[in-house]
Each structure stands twice: as structure tokens, then as C-alpha cells.
C-alpha positions in Angstrom: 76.9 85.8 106.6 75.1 89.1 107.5 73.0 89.3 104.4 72.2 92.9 104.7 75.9 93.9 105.6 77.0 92.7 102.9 74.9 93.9 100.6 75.7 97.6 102.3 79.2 97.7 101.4 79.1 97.5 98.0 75.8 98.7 97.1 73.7 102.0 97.7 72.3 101.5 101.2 68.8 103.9 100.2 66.3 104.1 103.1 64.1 103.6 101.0 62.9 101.0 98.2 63.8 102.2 94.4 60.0 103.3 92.5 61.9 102.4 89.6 60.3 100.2 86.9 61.9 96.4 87.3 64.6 95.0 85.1 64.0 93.1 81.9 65.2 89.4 82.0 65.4 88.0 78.6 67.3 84.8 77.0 69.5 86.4 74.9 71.2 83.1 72.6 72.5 85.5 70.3 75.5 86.7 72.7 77.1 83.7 72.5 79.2 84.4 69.9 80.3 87.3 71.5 81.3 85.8 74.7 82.8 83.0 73.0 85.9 85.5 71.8 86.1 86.6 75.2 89.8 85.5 76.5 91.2 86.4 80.3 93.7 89.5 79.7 96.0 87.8 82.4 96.0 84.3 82.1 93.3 82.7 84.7 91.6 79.8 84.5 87.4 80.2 82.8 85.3 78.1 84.3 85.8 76.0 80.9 89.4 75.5 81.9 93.0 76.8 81.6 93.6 78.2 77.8 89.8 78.4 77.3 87.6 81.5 76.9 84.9 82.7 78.8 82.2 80.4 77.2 82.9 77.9 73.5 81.6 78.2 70.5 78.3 76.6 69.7 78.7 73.3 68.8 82.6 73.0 70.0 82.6 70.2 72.4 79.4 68.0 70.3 77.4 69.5 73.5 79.4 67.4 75.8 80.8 70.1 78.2 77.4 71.7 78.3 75.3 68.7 78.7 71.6 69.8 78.3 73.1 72.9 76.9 74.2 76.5 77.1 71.6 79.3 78.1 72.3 83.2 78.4 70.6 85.4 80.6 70.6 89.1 80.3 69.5 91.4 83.3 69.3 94.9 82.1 67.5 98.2 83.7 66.7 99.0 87.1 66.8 96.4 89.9 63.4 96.0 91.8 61.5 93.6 94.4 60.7 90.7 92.9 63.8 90.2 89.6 65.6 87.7 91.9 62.2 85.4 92.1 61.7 86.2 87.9 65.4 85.1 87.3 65.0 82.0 89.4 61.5 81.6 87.3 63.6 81.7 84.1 66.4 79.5 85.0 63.9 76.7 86.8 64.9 73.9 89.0 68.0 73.4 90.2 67.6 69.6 89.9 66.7 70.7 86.0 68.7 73.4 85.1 71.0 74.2 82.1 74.7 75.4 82.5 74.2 79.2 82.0 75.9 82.8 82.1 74.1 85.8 83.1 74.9 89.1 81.5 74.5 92.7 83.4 74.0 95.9 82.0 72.5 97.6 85.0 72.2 100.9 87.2 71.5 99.4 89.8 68.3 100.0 92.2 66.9 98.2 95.4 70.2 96.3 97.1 68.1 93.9 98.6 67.1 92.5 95.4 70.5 92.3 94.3 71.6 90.8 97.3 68.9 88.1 96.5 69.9 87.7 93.2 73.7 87.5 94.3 73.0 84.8 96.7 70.1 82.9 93.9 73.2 82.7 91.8 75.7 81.8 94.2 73.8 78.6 94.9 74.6 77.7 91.3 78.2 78.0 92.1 78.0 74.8 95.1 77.8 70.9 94.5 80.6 68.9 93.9 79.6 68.3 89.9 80.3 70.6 87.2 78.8 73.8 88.6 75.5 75.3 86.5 76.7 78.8 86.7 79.1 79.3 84.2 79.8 83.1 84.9 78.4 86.3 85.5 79.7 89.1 82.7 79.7 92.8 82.2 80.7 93.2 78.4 82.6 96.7 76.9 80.3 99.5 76.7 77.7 98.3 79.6 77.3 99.0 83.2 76.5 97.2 86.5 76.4 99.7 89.2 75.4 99.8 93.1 73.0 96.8 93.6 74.0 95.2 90.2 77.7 95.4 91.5 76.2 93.5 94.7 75.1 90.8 92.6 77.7 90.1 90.5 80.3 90.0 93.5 77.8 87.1 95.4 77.8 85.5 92.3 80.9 83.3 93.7 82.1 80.9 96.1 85.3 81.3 98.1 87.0 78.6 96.2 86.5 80.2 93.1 89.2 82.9 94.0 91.5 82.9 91.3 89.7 81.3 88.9 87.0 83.3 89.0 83.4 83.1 87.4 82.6 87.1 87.5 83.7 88.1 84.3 84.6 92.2 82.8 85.0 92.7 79.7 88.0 95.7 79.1 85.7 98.7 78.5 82.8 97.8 80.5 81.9 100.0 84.3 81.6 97.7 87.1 81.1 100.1 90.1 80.9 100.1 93.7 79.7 103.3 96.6 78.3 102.9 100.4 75.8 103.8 102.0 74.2 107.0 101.7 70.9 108.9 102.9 69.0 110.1 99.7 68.4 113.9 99.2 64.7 114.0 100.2 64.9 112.5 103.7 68.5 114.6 104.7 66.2 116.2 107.5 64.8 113.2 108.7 66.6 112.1 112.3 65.4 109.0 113.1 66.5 107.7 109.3 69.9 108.9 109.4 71.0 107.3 112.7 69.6 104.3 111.5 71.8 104.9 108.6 74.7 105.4 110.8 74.2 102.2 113.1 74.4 100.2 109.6 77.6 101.5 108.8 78.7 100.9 112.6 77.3 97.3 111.8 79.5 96.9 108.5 82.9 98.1 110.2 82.4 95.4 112.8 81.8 92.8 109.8 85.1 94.0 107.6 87.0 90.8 109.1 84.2 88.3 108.3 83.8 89.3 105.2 87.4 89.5 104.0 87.4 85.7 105.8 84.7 84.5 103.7 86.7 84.9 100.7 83.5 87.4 99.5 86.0 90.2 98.4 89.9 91.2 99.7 90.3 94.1 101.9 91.3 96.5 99.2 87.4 96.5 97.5 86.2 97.7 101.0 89.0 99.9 101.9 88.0 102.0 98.9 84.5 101.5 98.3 84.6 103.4 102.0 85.4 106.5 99.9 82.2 106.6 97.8 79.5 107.9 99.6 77.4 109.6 97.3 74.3 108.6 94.4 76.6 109.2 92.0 80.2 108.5 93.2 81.5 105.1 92.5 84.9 103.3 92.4 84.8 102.3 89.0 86.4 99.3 87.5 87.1 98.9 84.0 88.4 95.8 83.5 91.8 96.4 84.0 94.9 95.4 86.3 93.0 96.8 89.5 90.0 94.7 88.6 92.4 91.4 88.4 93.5 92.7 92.4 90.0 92.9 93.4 89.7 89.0 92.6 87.7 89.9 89.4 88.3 88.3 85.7 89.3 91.0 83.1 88.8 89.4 79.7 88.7 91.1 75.8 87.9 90.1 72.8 90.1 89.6 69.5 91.2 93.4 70.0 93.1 92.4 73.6 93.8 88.8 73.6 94.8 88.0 70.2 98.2 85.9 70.7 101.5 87.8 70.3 103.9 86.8 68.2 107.6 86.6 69.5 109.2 88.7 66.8 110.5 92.1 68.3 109.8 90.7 71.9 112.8 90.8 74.2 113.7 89.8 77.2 112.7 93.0 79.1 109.5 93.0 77.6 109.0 89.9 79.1 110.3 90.8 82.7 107.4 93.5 82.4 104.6 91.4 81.9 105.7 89.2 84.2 106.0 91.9 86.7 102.0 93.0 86.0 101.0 89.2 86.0 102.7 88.8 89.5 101.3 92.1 90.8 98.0 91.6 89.9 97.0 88.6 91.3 95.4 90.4 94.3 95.3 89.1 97.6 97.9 85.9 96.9 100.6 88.9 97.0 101.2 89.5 100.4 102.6 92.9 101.9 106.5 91.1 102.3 106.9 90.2 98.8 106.9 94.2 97.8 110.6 94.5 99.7 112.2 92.0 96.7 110.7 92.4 93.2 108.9 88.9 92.1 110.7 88.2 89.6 114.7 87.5 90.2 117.0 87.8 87.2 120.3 88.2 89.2 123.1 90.6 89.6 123.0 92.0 85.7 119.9 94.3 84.1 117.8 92.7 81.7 119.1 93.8 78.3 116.8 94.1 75.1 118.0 90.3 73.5 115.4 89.2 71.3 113.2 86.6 73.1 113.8 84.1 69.7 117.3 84.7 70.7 116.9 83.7 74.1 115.2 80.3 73.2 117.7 79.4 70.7 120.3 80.2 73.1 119.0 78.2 76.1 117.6 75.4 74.1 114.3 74.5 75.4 110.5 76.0 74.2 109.8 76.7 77.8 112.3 79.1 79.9 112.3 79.7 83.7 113.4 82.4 85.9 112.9 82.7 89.4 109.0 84.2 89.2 108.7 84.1 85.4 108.1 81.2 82.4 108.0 82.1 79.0 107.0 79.7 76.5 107.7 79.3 72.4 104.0 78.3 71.2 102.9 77.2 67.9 102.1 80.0 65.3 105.3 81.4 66.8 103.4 83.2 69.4 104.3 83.7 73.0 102.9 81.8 75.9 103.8 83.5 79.9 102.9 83.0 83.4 104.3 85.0 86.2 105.7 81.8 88.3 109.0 79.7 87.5 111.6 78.5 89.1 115.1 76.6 87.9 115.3 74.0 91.0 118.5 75.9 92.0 119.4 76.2 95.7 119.5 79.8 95.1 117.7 82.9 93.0 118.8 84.7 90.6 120.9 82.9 88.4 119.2 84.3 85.1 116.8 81.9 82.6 117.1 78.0 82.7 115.2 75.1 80.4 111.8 74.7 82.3 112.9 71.7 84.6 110.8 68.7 83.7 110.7 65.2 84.7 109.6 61.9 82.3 106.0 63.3 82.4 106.7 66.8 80.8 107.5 70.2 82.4 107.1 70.7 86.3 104.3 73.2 87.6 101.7 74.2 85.9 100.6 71.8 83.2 100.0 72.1 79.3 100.6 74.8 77.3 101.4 78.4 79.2 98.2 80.9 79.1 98.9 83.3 76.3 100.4 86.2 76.3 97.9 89.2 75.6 97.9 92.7 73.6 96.4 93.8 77.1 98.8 92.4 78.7 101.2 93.8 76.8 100.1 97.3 77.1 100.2 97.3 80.4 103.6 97.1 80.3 104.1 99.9 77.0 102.2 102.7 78.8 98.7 101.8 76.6 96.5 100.4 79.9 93.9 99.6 78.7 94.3 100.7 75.0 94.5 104.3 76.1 97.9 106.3 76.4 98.8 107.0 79.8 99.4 110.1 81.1 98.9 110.6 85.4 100.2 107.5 86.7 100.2 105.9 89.8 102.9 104.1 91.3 102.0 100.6 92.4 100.9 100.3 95.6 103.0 97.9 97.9 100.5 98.4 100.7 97.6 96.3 98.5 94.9 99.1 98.9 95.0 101.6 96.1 94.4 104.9 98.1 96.4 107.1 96.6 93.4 109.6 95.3 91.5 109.0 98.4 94.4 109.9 101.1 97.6 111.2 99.0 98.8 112.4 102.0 99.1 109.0 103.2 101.5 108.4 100.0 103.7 111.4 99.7 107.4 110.6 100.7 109.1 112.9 102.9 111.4 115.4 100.7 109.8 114.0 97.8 110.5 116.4 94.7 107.3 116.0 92.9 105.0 119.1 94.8 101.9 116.8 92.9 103.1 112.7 94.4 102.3 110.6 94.6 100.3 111.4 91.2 102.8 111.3 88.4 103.0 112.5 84.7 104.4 110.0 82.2 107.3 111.5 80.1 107.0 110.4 76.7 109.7 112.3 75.4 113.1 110.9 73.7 111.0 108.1 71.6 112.7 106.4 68.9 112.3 103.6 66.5 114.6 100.9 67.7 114.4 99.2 64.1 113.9 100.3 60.5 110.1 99.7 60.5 107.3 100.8 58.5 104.9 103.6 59.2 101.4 102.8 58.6 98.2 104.6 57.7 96.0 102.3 60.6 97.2 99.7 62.7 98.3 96.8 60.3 97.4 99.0 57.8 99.3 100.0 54.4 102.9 101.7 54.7 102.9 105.2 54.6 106.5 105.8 55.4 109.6 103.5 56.1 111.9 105.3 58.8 115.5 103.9 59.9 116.4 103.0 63.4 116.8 105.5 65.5 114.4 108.1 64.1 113.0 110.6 66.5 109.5 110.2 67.0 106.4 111.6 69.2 104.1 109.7 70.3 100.9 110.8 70.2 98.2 107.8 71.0 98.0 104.1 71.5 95.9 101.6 70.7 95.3 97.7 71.3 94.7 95.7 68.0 93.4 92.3 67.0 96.5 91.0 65.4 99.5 89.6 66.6 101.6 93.2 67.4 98.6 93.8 69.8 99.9 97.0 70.4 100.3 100.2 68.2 101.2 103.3 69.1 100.4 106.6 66.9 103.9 108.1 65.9 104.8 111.5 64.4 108.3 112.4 62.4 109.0 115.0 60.0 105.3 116.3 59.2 104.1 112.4 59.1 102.2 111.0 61.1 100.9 107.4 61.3 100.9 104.1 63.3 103.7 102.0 64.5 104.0 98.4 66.2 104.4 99.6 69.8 107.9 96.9 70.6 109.4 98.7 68.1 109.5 102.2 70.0 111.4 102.9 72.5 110.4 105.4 75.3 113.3 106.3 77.7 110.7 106.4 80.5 109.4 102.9 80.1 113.2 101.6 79.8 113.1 99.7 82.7 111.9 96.1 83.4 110.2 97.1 86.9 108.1 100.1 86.5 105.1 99.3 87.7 102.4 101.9 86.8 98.6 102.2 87.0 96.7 104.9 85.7 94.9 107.9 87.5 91.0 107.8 86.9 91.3 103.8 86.3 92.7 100.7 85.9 
């Protein structure tokens, strides 16, 4: 592959080497228990293994997994000539080396380094043992920009689609531009048609790249649009960074397991819907024209997903693009595949078919459902309340703010489309539940079913509601478990939404 092609289309393409100071590369043992909290929002595979988090504990396996051990890396600052050799100083050998993570918080700075580091790392990724790379990881609250972002995408081998090693934490800014001519050599000719014959050079290698597995179409489609120092498309660890073949994880406040009390059936529909939709480049363009998941001829009602267990009489339940599993604790295990071995779709839920070695497809126990997950479905991506929406896009790029012409329906009645508002009027509490003063907090109130509320903000909690949304009724204001509130706008079991300004 076209090293410096590569590195072009998702990093600043500067004429010019970054002055900047290097980055600081430091061991940094004390993350660990940090990362080891850190769960995929959407149920992939770590490279630990399905139902695992992003690294374990310190002293979980008796250091069998880990073998000689588990060492963290931290890159932080300003990428410069020469941090690729440092980090390969750090990590030594490869005939010698630990099992390690490396964690970015970085601006970015000179793409050739961070191509270099990209491709140090990548060779991590390759052998046919257990891999020494165990992830690259941009946690809540830091940054990896330009070359950083160049870097961490490398950081992977095409079979690691999926199940990914490149790791963002909800919260944290993973961001990509193209190229650009800096300020100070505008004037200069001969630079900017240099400049220009790279970018010729990059459209030629679109197909090769997207063949490689290196990244799916809809990270270069868009990073096209970002042309400028300080102009990035942004990912945030969201359902837009599961499409673009990254791992969004979260900590306790995120990933906590749900319990099934006050889940129903259409709440389940949902997040199977986001699961299906999110996996990127496995869904193909046809698969928009029928929804993924097929429940037959009847709309989902609310039943109560304990209901729907005890009716059906099994712990796992199958639809045609949905499982749903009664785990221990009471909690809530879902994928978004399933199937009932009928000859035809949409005959409703089934028992999980199984044969004399346990339940056919995937095997164990389902991934967990997430608060994440959840929200995604309640109008709370990403912990925040959502107000400009997007549609989901059945054409797997994501343009809409780029080119809304290219989305605005003829006779369309919305003069802003295809950028939406949500409506959240008509709330109301679809259970007599109690108001609290935080999230799991003490009651402040106790209102009936059916009471008018507004809701004001969301949240994402570490508990087992995962969800919470901030209510207001009759001059009181406070917090309520998010399942519990109905919102005539979110009513449905398909309404697939991502937010403006994120994912």
C-alpha cells in the first residue's frame, strides 16, 4: 500500500514538517484500571474475547492470558520525526515483547510519523499466535487528531474488521481532515500543485484502500469534506464510530448491564435496529429496502420483555434479525442477528433453536445489553438529549451536512430536511414511578401513570436503568428512569436517528 496516500486521507497533508516539540511516551501501569471497566457499547468482540472488556483486571487470568504481562503505553503531545523509532525503543523486540495497549491523547503533527507509527503497530497485529498489540484507545475527555487519527486507523489488520482492536472511549475526539496548504506558503505555486497531484494520487487509490480493509468508503467520503487546520470530522465514540469499523466502549456509566424490568418488546426492536445499523460496512445498500429486523404483519406493542420470556418459554428468544436473552442478575443480554429456522420471516419471537450442544449461532452467553445502547434508542445518544437529528442514512455515507441538497426529498415539507428537530412534547409517565433528586437518587416526588411531564435533559448512569431522563411536572422537577417515559415521537420501533454535530 501507498504509504504516503494513505497517510494523506486521513491526516493533515502539511508541506511542510511540524517545528513542534515531539510527543512524550511514557509507561503509564496506572491506566489499567481504567481500561479494565472499559466494555464495547454494542456488543463486539475485545481482543480478550466475546463478553470481555477492553483489557482484565490485574491479576484476573493468574497472568495466563497475558503471558510475560500487560504494559501500557501513552503517546501524548505533538507528533514529530523520530516518536515512531522512540515507541518501537520502548516496546523492544518483537521476538521479546509484552502484550500491550497504547493510549493517544494527541493533536496530531507530522503525518509521516504517524503513518510510521501506524504501520510499527500494525506489525504487532500479524503472526498467527496471540497478537502482542492488544489495542490502541482514545479514552473520554482526550483527543487524537490528524496524524494521531492516522495512527490509530493503521493500528489494524484487515481481519480484525469487526472485532476491532482501535478502541474510543464515549466522550473522547477521534478526528479526521485532508490535505491542505498551510497559511504561510498560500502564495507559493510550485507547493500547491504539488499539493494538488497528491490529492489526484489519493482519488486514484480510494478502491485500494477500501479493498485493503484499511477503512470503509464512508471515512473517506467525508473526511473529503474537511480541508482546513482546524476542520475535522469528529468522532465521539458513538453509533457513527461503530460504522466506520471503530470500537466505541464506556465505562460503568454506559455499559453497566440492564435489568429487564420495564423493558418491552419495542424497546428491544430498537436496539436491535441500532445494533443492526451500525455494523458498518457488513450492511449493504439492499438491506435498507426491508427493515433488519422482521416481526410480521402486527406492530410491536409495549409487553413487558419478562412477559415475553415467560410466555415463550425459553431464556433466549429469536426473531428474524434479533436475539434477546434472560441473563443472570435479571439483566438483558441482545444481539442484532436471529432467526427461528422457519421457511419464512416474520412469524414473531420463537425459543432460540438449539441442538444437543446448546443454542445455534453465536455461542455463550449474548453480549450485554448497554445504557449506551439503550439511549440510542430513548433520544439520549450519547448521554446528551437530542435535539437536530438526522435520519439514518440508507446510502452508508453520512453526508447529510456536507451535501443536504443531495438528501432533501422532492415536496418534502420540512423547508430545513433533511436536518430534523426532535419533538419532545406529549411525555408521560407510563407507570406510577418515583421522582428522584439525582439519578438513583432519593424520591422527591411519587407521580401516577399518566402524568404529564417535560423533559428537560438526559443522562447515562452506572446502574442497571442506564438511562435517566430529567423530568418536570407541577413546579417539580427531578430525575426519572428513562423506560418509564413515554415520548410520542420515539413511539415507534424503527426510528432510526443520529444526531446533528455527532454521533
Amino acid at each position: 500500500m501507498n504509504r504516503l496516500v494513505l497517510s494523506c486521507l486521513m491526516a493533515v497533508c502539511a508541506l511542510t514538517a511540524s517545528a513542534a516539540l515531539a510527543a512524550e511516551i511514557t509507561l503509564r501501569d496506572d491506566l489499567r484500571p481504567r481500561l479494565a471497566q472499559l466494555w464495547p457499547i454494542y456488543g463486539e468482540w475485545t481482543n480478550v474475547g466475546r463478553n470481555e472488556p477492553v483489557v482484565r483486571p490485574a491479576g484476573a487470568d493468574g497472568g495466563f492470558y497475558y503471558g510475560k504481562g500487560l504494559q501500557i503505553y501513552h503517546v501524548s503531545g505533538t507528533i514529530d520525526q523520530g516518536d515512531a523509532q522512540r515507541l518501537a525503543d520502548l516496546i523492544g523486540p518483537e521476538e521479546t515483547v509484552s502484550s500491550f495497549v497504547v493510549v493517544f491523547d494527541s493533536p496530531g503533527g507530522n503525518f509521516l510519523e504517524g503513518v510510521q507509527i501506524g504501520e510499527l503497530l500494525r506489525l504487532f497485529r500479524a503472526g498467527n499466535g496471540d497478537p502482542a498489540l492488544n489495542g490502541v484507545i482514545v479514552l473520554n475527555g482526550d483527543e487524537c487528531m490528524s496524524a494521531c487519527a492516522v495512527a490509530f486507523a493503521l493500528a489494524a489488520l484487515p481481519r480484525d474488521s469487526g472485532n476491532s482492536v482501535r478502541y474510543v472511549e464515549l466522550g473522547g475526539r477521534l478526528g479526521f481532515h485532508m490535505p491542505f496548504v498551510p497559511v504561510d506558503q498560500q502564495a507559493r505555486q510550485t507547493e500547491i500543485a504539488a499539493a494538488m497531484d497528491l490529492t489526484y494520487q489519493i482519488m486514484s487509490e480510494y478502491i485500494q484502500l477500501i479493498g485493503n480493509g484499511i477503512a470503509p468508503s464512508a471515512l473517506v467520503q467525508n473526511a473529503l469534506h474537511y480541508r482546513r487546520p482546524d476542520d475535522f470530522l469528529l468522532l465521539h465514540g458513538g453509533l457513527v464510530t461503530r460504522f466506520m469499523d471503530f470500537v466505541p466502549v464506556a465505562g460503568p456509566k454506559g455499559t453497566t448491564p440492564l435489568a429487564l424490568s420495564g423493558l418491552t418488546q419495542r424497546d428491544a426492536l430498537n436496539m436491535c435496529q441500532y445494533l443492526t445499523y451500525s455494523q458498518g460496512r457488513d450492511m449493504i445498500d439492499w438491506a435498507y429496502e426491508f427493515w433488519p429486523v422482521d416481526i410480521g404483519s402486527s406492530f410491536p406493542d409495549d409487553t413487558p420483555l419478562t412477559t415475553l420470556f415467560e410466555r415463550v418459554g425459553d431464556r433466549r428468544l429469536a426473531n428474524d434479525g434479533c436475539s434477546i436473552e434472560w441473563q443472570d442478575g435479571d439483566t438483558l443480554g441482545i444481539a442484532g442477528t436471529g432467526e427461528c429456522g422457519r421457511d419464512s420471516t416474520g412469524g414473531g419471537w420463537c425459543a432460540a433453536p438449539r441442538d444437543e450442544f446448546g443454542y445455534l449461532g453465536p455461542g455463550g452467553a449474548l453480549p450485554r445489553a448497554t445504557g449506551a445502547l439503550l439511549a440510542d434508542s430513548l433520544g439520549c445518544h450519547g448521554g446528551r438529549l437530542t435535539g437536530r437529528y438526522y435520519m439514518w442514512d440508507a446510502s452508508n455515507r453520512f453526508l447529510e451536512e456536507e451535501q443536504p441538497a443531495e438528501y432533501r426529498w422532492s415536496g418534502d415539507t420540512n423547508p430545513d430536511a433533511p436536518l430534523n428537530r426532535l419533538d419532545w412534547s406529549g411525555a408521560r409517565l407510563a407507570s406510577n414511578l418515583n421522582i428522584r433528586a439525582a439519578p438513583g437518587g432519593d424520591p422527591v416526588a411519587r407521580w401516577t401513570e399518566g402524568t404529564p411531564v417535560q423533559v428537560l435533559d438526559c443522562t447515562l448512569a452506572a446502574d442497571d436503568q442506564g438511562v435517566w431522563y430529567q423530568v418536570a411536572a407541577d413546579g417539580v422537577t427531578g430525575w426519572a428512569s428513562a423506560r418509564y417515559v413515554e415520548v410520542p415521537a420515539l413511539s415507534g420501533w424503527n426510528f432510526m436517528i443520529r444526531p446533528a454535530g455527532g454521533d
